[in-house]
N, C-alpha and C positions, 0 to 999 in steps of 0.2 A: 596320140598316134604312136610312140615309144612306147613299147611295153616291153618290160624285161619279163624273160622266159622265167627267169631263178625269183620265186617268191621272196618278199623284202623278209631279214629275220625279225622273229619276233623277239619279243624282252622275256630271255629266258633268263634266270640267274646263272652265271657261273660257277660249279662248283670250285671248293677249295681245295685246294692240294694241300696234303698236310705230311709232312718231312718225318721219315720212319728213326726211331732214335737206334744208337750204335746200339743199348742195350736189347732192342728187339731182332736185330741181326747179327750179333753175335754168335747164336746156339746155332742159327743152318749155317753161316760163314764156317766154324767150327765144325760141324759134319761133314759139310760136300768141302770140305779142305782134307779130311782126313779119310773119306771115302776117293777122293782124286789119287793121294797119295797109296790107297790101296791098290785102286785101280793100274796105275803105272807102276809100282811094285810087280802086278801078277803080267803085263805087258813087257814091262822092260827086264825084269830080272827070275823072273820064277824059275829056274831051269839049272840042273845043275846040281854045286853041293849048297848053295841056299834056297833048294827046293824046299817048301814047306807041303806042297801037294807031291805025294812020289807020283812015277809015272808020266806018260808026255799025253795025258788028255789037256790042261790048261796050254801045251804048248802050242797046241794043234788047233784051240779053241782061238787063240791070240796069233796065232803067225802074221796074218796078213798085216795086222795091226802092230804088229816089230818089223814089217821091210818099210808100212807106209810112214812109221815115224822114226825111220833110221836106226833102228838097234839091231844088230848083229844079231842071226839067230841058230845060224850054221856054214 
């Protein structure tokens, strides 16, 4: 007279998790560590006499992205 809606599970196996070592995360931690570092470089400081881009297109590209994370931009 009880029947459950949720079908009983069957015996499926488990898979394994298997634990990624430091040496295979190393090279992207090292990338998007030094691509972030670019990134806030061209947000936080491009402008100026350590402009590496002349001109104010990066500044213009980046504004909103310097009042929303508090940097001074004018």
């Amino acid at each position: 007279m009880a029947q459950s809606a949720i079908p009983a599970p069957s015996a499926q196996p488990v898979p394994e998790i298997t634990p990624i070592s430091l040496k295979a995360i190393a090279p992207w931690a090292l990338f998007f560590g030094l691509l972030m570092l670019i990134l806030l470089y061209f947000i936080g400081a491009e402008q100026g006499a350590t402009a590496v881009v002349s001109g104010e297109g990066v500044h213009e590209w980046v504004h909103d992205g310097r009042h929303l994370l508090g940097f001074p931009c004018h």
